[in-house]
MOPAC internal coordinates of N, CA, C and O (Angstrom, degrees):
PM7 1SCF
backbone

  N    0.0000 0     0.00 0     0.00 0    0    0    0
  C    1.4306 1     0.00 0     0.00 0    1    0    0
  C    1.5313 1   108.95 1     0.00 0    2    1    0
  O    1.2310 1   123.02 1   -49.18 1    3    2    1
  N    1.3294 1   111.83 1   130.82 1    3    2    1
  C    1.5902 1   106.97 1  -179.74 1    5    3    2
  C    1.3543 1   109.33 1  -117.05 1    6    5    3
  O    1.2310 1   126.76 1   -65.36 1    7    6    5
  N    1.2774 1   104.60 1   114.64 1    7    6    5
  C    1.7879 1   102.39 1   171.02 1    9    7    6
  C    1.4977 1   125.19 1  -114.50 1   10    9    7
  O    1.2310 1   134.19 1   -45.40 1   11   10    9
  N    1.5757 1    90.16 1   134.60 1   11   10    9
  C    1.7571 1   117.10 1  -173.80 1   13   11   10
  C    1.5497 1   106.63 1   -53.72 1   14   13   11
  O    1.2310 1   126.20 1   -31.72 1   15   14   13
  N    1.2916 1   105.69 1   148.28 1   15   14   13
  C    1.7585 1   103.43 1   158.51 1   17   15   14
  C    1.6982 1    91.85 1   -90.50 1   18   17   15
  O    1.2310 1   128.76 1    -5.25 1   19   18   17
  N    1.7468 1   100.73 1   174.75 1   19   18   17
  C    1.5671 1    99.54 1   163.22 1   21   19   18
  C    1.2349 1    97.53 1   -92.01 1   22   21   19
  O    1.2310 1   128.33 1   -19.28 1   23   22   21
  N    1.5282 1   101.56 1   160.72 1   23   22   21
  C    1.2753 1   122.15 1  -173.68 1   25   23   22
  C    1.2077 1   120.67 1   -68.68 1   26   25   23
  O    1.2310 1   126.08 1   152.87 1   27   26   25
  N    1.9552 1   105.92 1   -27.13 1   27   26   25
  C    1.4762 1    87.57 1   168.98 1   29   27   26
  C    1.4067 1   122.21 1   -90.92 1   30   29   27
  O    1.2310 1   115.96 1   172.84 1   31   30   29
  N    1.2597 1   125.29 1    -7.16 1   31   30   29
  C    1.6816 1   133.10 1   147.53 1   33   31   30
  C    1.5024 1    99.30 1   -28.27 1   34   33   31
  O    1.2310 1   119.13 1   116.79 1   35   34   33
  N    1.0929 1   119.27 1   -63.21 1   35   34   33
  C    1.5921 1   117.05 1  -156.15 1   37   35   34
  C    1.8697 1    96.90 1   -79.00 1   38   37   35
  O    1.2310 1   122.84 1   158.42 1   39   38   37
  N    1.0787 1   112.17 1   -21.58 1   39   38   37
  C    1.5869 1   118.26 1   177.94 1   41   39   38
  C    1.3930 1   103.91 1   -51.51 1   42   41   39
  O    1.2310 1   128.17 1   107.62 1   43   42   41
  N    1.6685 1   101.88 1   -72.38 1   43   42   41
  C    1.3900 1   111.18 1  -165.88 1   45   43   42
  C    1.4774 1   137.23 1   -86.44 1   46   45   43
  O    1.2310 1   132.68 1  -162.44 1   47   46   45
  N    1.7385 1    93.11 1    17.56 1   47   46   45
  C    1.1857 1   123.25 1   145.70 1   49   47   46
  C    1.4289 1   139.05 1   -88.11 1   50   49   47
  O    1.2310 1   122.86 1   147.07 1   51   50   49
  N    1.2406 1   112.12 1   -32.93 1   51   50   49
  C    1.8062 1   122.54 1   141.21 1   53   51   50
  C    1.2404 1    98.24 1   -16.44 1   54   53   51
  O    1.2310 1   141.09 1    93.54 1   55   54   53
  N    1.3501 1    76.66 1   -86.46 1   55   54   53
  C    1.9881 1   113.49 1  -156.24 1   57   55   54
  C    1.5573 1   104.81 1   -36.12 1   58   57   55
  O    1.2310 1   116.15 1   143.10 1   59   58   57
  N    1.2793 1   124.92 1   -36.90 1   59   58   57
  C    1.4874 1   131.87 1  -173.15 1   61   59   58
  C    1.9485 1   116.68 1   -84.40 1   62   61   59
  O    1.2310 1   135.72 1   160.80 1   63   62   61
  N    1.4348 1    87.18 1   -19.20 1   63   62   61
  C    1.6471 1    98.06 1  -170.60 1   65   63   62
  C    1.6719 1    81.12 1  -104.44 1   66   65   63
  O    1.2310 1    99.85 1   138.01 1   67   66   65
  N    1.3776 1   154.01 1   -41.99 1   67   66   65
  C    1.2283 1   130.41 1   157.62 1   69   67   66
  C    0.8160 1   124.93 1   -34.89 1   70   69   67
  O    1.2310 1   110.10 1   130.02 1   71   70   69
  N    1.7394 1   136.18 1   -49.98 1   71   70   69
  C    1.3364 1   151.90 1  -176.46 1   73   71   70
  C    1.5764 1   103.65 1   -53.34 1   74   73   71
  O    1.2310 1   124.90 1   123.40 1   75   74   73
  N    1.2628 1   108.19 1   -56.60 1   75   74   73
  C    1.4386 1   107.89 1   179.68 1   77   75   74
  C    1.4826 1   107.86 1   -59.23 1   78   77   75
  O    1.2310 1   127.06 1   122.55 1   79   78   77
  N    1.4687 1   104.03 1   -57.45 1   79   78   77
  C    2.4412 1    97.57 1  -166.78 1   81   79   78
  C    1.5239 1    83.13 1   -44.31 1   82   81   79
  O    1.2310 1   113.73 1   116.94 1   83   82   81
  N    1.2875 1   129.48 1   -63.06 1   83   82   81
  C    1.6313 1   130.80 1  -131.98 1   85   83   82
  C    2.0390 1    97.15 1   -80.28 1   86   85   83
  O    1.2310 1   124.05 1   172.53 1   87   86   85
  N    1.0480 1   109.83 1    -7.47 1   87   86   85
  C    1.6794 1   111.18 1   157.65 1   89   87   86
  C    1.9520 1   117.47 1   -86.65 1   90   89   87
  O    1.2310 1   141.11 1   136.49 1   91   90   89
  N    1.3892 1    76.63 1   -43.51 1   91   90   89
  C    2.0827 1    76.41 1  -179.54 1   93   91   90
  C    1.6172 1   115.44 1   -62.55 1   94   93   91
  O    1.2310 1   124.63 1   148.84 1   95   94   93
  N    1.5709 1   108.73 1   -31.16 1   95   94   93
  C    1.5714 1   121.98 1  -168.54 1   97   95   94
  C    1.1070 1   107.41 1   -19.82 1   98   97   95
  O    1.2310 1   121.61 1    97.45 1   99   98   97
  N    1.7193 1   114.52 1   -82.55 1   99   98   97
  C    1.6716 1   127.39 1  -167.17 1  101   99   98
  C    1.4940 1    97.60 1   -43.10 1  102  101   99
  O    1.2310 1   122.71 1   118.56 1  103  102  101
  N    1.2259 1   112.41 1   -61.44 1  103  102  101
  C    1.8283 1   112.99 1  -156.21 1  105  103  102
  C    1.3036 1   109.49 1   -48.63 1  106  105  103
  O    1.2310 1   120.11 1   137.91 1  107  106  105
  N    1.5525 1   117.40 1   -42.09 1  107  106  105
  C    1.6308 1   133.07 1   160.90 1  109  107  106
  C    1.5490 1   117.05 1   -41.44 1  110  109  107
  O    1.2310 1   133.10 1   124.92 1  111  110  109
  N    0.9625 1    92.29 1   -55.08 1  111  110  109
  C    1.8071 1    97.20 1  -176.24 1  113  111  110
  C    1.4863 1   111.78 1   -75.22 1  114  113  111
  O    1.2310 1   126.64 1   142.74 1  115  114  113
  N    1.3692 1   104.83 1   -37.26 1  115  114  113
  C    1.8282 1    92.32 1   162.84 1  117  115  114
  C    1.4175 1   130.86 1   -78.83 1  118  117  115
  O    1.2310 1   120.89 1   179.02 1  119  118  117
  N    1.3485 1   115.90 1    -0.98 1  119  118  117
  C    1.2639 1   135.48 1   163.80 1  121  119  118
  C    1.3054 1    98.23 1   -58.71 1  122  121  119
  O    1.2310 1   125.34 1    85.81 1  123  122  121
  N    1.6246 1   107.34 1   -94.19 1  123  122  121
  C    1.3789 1   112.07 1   160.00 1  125  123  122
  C    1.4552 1   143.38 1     9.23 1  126  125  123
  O    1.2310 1   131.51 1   115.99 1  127  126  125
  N    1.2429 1    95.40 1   -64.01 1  127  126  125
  C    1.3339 1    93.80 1   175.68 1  129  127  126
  C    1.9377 1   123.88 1   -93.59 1  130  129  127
  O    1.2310 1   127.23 1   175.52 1  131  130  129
  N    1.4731 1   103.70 1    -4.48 1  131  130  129
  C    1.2993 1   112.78 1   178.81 1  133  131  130
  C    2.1615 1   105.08 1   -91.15 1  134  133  131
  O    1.2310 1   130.02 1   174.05 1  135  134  133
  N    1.3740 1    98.29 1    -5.95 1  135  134  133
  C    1.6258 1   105.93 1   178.33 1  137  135  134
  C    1.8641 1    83.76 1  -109.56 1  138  137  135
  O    1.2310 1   122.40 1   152.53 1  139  138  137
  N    0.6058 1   113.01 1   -27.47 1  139  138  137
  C    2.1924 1    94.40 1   179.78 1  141  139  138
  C    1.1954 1   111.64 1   -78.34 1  142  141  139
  O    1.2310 1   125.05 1   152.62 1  143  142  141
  N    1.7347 1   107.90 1   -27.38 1  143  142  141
  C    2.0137 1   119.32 1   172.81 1  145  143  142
  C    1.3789 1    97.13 1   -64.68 1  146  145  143
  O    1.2310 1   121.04 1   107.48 1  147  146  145
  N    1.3513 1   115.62 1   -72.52 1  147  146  145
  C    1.6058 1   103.12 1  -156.36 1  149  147  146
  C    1.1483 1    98.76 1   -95.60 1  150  149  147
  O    1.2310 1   103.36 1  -153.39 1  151  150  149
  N    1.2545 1   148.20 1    26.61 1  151  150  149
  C    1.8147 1   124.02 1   118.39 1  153  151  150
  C    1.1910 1   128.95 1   -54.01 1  154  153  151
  O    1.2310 1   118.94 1   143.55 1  155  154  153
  N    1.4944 1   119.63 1   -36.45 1  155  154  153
  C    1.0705 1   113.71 1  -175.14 1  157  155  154
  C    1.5563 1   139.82 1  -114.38 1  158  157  155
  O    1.2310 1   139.41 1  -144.33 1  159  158  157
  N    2.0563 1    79.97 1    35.67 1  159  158  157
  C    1.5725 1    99.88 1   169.67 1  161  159  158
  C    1.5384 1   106.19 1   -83.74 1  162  161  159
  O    1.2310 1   135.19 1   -25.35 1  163  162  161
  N    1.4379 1    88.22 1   154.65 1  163  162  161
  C    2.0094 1   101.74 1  -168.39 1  165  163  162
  C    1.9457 1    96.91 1  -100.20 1  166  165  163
  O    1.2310 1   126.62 1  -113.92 1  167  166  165
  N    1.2083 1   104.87 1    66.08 1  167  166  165
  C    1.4986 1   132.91 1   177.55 1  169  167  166
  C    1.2631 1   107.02 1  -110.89 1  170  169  167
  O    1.2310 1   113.35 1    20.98 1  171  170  169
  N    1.3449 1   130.17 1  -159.02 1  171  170  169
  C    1.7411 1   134.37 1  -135.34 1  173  171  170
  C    1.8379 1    60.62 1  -154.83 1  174  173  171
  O    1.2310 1   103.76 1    92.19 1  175  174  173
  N    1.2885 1   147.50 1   -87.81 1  175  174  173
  C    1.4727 1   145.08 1   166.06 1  177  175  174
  C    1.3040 1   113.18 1   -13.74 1  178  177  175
  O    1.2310 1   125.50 1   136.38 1  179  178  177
  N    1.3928 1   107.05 1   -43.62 1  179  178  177
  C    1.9571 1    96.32 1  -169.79 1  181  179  178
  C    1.0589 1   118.30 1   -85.11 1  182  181  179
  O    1.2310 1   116.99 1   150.95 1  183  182  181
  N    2.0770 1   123.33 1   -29.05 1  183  182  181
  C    0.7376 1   105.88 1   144.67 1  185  183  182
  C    1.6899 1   151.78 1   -50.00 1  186  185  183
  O    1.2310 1   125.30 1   145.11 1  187  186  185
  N    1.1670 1   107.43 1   -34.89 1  187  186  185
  C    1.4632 1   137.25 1   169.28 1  189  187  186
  C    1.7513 1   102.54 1   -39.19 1  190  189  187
  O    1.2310 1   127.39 1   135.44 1  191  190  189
  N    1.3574 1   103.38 1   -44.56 1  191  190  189
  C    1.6905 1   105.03 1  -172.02 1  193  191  190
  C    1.0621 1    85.66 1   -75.99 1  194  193  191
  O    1.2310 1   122.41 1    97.22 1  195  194  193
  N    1.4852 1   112.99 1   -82.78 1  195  194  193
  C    1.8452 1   108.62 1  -157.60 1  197  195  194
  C    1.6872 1    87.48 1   -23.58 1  198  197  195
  O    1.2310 1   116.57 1    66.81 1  199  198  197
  N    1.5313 1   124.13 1  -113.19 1  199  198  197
  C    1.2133 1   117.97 1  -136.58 1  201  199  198
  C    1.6989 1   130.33 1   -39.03 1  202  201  199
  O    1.2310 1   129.67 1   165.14 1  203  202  201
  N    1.3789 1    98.96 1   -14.86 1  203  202  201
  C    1.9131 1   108.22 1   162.12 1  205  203  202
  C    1.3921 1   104.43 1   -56.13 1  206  205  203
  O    1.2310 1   121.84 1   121.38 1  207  206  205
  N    1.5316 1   114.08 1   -58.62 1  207  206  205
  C    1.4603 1   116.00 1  -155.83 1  209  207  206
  C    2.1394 1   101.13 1   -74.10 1  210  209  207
  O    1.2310 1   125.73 1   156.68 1  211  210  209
  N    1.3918 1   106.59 1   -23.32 1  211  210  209
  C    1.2272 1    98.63 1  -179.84 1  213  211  210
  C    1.4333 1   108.18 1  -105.52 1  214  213  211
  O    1.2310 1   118.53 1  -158.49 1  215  214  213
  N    0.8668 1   120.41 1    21.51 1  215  214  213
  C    1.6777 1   112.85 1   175.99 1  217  215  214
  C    1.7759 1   101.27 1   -95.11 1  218  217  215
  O    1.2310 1   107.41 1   175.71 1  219  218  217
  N    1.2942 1   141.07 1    -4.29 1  219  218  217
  C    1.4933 1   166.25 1  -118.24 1  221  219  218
  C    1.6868 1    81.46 1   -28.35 1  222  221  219
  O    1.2310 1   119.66 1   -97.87 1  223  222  221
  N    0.8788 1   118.25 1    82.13 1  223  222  221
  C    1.3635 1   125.57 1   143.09 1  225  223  222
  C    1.8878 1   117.79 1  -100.17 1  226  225  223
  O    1.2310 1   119.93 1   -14.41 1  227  226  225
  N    1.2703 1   117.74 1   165.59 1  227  226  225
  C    1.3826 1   130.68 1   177.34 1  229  227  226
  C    1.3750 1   112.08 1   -36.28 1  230  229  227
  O    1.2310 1    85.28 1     6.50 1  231  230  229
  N    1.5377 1   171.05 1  -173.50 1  231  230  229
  C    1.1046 1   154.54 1   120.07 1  233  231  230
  C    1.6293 1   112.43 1   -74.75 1  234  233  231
  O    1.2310 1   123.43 1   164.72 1  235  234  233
  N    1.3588 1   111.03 1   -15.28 1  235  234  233
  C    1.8141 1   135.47 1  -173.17 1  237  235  234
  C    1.4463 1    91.35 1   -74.24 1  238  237  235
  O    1.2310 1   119.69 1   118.48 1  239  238  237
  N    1.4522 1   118.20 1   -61.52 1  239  238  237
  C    1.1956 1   136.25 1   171.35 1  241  239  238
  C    1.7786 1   123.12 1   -16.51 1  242  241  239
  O    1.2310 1   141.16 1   102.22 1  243  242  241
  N    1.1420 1    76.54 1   -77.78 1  243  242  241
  C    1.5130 1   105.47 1   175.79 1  245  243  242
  C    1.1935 1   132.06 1   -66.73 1  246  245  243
  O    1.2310 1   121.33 1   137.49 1  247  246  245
  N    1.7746 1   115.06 1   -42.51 1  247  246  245
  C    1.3848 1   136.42 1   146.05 1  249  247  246
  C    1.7446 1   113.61 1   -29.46 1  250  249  247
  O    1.2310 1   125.32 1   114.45 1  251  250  249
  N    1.5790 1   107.39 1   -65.55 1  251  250  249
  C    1.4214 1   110.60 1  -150.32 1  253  251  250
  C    1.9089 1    88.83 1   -88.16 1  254  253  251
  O    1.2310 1   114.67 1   146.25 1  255  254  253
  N    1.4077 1   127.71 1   -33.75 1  255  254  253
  C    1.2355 1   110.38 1   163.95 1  257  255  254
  C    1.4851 1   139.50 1   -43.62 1  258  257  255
  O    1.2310 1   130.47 1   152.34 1  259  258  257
  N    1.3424 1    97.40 1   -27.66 1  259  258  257
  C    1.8071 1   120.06 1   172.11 1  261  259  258
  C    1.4479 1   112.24 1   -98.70 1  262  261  259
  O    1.2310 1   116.19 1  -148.55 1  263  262  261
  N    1.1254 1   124.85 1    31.45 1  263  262  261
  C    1.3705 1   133.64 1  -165.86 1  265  263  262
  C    1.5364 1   118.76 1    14.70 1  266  265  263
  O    1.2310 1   120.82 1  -143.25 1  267  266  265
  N    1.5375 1   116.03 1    36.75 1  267  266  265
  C    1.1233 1   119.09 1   155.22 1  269  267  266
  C    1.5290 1   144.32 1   -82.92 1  270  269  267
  O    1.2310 1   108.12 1   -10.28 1  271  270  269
  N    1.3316 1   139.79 1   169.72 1  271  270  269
  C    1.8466 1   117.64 1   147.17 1  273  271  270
  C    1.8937 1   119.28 1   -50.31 1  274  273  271
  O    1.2310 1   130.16 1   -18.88 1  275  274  273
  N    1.0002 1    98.01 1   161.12 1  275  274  273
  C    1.5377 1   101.43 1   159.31 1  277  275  274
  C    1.6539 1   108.36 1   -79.46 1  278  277  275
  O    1.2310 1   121.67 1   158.28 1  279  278  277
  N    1.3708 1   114.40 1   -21.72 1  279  278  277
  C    1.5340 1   108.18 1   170.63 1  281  279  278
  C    1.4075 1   111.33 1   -90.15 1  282  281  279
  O    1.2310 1   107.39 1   158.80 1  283  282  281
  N    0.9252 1   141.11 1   -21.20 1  283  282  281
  C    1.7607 1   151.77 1   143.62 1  285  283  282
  C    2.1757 1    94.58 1   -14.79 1  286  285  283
  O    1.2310 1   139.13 1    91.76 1  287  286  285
  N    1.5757 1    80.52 1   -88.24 1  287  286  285
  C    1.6303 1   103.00 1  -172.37 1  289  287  286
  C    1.5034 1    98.75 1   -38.17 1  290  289  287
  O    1.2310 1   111.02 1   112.29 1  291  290  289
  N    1.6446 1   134.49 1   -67.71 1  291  290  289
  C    1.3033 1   144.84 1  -155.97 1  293  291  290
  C    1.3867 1    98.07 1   -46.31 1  294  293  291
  O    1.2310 1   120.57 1   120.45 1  295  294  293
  N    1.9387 1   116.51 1   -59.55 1  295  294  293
  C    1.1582 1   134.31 1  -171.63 1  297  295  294
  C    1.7610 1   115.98 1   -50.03 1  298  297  295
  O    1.2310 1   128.56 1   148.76 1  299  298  297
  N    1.8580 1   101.13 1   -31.24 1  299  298  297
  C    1.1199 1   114.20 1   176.79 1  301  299  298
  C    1.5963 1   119.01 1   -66.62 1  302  301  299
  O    1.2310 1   137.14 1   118.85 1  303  302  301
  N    1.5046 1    84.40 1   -61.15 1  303  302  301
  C    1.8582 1   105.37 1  -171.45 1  305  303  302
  C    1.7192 1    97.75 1   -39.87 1  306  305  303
  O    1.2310 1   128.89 1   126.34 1  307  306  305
  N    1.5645 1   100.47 1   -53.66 1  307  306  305
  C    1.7458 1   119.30 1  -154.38 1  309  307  306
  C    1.9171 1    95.39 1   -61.28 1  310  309  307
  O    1.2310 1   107.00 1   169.31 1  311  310  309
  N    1.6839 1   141.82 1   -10.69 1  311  310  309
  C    0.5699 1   152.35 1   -84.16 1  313  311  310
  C    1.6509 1   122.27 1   -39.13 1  314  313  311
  O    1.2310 1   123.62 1  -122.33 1  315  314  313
  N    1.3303 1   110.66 1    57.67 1  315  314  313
  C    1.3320 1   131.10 1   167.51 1  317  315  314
  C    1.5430 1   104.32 1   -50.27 1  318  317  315
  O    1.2310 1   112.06 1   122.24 1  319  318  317
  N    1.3759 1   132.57 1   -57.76 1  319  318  317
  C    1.3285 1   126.55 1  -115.53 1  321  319  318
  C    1.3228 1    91.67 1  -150.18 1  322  321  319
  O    1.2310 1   109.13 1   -26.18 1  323  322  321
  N    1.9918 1   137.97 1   153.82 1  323  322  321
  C    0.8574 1   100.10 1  -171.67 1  325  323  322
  C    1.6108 1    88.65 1  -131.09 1  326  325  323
  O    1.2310 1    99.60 1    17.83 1  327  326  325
  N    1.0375 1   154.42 1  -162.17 1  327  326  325
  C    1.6325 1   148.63 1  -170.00 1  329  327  326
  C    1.7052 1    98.73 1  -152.48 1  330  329  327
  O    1.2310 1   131.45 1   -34.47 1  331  330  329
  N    1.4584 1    95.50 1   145.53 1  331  330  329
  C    1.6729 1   105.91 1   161.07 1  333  331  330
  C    1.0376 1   117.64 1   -36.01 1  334  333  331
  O    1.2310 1   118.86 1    -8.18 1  335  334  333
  N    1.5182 1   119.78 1   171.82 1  335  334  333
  C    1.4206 1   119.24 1   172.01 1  337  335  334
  C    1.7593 1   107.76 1   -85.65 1  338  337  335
  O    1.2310 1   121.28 1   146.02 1  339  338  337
  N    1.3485 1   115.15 1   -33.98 1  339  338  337
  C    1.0584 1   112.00 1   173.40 1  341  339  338
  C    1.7003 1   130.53 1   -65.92 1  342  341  339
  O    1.2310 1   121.58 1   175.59 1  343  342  341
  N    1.6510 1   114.58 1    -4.41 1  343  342  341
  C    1.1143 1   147.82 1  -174.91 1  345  343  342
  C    1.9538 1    96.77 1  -103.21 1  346  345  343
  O    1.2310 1   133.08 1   150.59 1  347  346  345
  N    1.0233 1    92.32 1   -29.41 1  347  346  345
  C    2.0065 1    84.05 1   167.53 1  349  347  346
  C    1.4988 1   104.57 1  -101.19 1  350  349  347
  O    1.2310 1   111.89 1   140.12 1  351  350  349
  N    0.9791 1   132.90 1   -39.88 1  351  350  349
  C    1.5071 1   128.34 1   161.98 1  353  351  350
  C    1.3571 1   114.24 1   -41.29 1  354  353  351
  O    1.2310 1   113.47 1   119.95 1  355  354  353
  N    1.4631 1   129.96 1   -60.05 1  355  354  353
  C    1.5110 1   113.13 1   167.97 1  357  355  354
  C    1.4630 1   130.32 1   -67.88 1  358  357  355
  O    1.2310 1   128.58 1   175.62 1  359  358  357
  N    1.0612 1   101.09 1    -4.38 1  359  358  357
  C    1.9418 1   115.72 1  -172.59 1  361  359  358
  C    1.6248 1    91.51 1   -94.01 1  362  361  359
  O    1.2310 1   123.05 1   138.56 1  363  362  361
  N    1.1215 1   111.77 1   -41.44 1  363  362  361
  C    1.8113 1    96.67 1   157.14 1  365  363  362
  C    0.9572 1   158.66 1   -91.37 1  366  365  363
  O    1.2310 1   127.95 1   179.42 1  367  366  365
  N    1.3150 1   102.30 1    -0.58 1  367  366  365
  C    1.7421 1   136.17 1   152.91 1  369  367  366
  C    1.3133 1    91.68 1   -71.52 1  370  369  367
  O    1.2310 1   113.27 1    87.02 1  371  370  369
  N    0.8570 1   130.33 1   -92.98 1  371  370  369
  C    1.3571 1   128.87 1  -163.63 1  373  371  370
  C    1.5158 1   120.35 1   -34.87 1  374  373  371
  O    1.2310 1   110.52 1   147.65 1  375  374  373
  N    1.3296 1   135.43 1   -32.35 1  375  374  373
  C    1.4420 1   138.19 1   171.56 1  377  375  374
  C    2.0310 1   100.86 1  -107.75 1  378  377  375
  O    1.2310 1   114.99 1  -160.73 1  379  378  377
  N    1.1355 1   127.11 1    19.27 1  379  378  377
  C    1.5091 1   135.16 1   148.22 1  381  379  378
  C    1.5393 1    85.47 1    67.43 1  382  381  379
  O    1.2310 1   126.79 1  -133.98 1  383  382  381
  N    1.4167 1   104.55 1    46.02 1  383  382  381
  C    2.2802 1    94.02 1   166.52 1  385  383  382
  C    1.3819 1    88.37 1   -91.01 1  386  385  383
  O    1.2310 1   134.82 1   -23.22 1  387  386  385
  N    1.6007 1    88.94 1   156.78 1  387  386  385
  C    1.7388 1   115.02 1  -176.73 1  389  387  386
  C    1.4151 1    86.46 1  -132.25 1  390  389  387
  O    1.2310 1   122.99 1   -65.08 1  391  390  389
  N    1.4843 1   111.88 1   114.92 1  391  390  389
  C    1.1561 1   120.94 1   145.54 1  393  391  390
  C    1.7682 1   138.90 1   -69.29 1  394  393  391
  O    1.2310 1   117.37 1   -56.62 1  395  394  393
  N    1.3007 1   122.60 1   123.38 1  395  394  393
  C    1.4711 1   113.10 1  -165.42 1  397  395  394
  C    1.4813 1    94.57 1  -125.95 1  398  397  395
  O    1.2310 1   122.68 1   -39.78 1  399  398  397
  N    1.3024 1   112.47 1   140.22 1  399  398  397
  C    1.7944 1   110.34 1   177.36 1  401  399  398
  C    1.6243 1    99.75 1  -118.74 1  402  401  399
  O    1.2310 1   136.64 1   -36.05 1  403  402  401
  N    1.2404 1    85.38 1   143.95 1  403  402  401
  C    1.8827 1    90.97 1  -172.08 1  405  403  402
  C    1.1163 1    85.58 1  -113.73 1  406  405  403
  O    1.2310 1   128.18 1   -16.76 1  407  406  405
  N    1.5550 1   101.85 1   163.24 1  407  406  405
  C    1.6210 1   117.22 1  -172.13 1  409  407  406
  C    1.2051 1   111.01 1  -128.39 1  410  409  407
  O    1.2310 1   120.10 1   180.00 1  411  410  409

């Protein structure tokens, strides 16, 4: 036996899960734009993001390979937060950056 919801059940459930995306928006977009800032600082860190954000691996992934949180990394990426050096050494092992120093 298969039973329907009513349709407007399923309406005013939209309507409630809209309410929510259309509250998170701003907070998203300032996320956003505080991970597009510090990626695309010309740092030894910014590089570090870019290749996190382009390696598209898991962030869990990558997190627990560097024996960090996934909120560690976020705090990182977001450049909230800043990590050991030995905490950027595994965050680049872990996404295979090769550092090269020109002279």
């Amino acid at each position: 036996m298969v039973v329907r919801k009513n349709p407007n059940e399923i309406v005013a459930r939209m309507d409630h899960e809209r309410r929510l995306i259309a509250e998170e928006l701003p907070e998203l977009h300032r996320r956003d734009a505080r991970l597009q800032e510090a990626a695309a600082e010309e740092t030894l860190c910014g590089h570090l993001r870019r290749a996190i954000h382009q390696s598209r691996r898991p962030l869990a992934d990558i997190a627990a390979e560097a024996g960090v949180s996934t909120g560690v990394l976020c705090g990182f990426l977001e450049g909230e937060r800043t990590v050991r050096s030995d905490v950027l050494d595994r965050l680049a092992q872990a996404v295979a950056l090769v550092v090269v120093h020109k002279s």
